[in-house]
C-alpha positions in Angstrom: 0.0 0.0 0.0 1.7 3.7 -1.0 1.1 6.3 1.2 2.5 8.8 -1.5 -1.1 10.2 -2.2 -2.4 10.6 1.6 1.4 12.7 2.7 1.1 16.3 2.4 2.5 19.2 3.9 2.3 19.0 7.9 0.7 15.3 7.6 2.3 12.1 9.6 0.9 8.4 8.9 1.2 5.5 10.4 1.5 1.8 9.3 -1.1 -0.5 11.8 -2.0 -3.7 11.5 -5.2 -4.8 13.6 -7.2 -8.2 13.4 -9.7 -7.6 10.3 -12.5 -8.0 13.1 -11.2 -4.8 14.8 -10.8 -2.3 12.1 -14.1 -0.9 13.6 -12.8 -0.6 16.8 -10.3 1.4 15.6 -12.6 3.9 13.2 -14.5 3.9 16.4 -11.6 5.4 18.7 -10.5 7.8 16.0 -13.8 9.1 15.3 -14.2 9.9 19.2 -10.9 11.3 19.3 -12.1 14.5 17.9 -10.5 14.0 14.7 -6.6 12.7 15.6 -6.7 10.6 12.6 -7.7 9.4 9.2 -8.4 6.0 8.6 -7.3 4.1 5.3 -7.5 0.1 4.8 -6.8 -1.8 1.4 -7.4 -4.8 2.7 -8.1 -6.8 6.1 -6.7 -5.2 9.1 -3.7 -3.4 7.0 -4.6 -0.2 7.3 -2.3 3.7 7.3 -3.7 6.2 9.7 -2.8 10.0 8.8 -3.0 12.6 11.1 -1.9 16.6 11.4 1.8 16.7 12.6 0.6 18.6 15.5 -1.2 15.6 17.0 1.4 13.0 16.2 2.3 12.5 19.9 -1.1 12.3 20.6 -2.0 9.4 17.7 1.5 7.6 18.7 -0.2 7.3 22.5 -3.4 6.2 21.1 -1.5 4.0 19.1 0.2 2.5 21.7 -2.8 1.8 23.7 -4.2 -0.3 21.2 -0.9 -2.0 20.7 -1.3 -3.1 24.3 -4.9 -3.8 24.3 -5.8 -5.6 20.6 -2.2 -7.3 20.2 -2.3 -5.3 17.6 1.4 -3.9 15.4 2.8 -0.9 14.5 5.0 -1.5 11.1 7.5 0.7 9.4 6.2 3.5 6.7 
């Protein structure tokens, strides 16, 4: 999956892999976030979550959370 089209001036993303069955979950905890992040899955539960470079330590915390809690995995970019 590029990420070439979703990077733009003051963007970050994020490569996250979640089980397929928790992709909602993870709209879900975005969504309530108050915008930290958009979503974008090709396929399954490999999905790239861009966010506004000012909230990146905010959406790497998140992250991390639902590293812990799903088992889920952050990959490179």
């Amino acid at each position: 999956m590029s990420t070439a089209p979703l990077l733009g001036r003051g963007l970050v993303a994020r490569r996250f892999s979640v089980d397929k069955e928790d992709v909602v979950f993870v709209k879900g905890v975005l969504e309530a976030s108050e915008g930290l992040g958009a979503l974008f899955a090709e396929r399954g539960g490999e999905l790239v979550i861009a966010a506004p470079e000012s909230r990146a330590a905010e959406l790497d915390e998140v992250l991390a959370d639902l590293q812990r809690e799903l088992g889920a995995r952050l990959g490179p970019m």
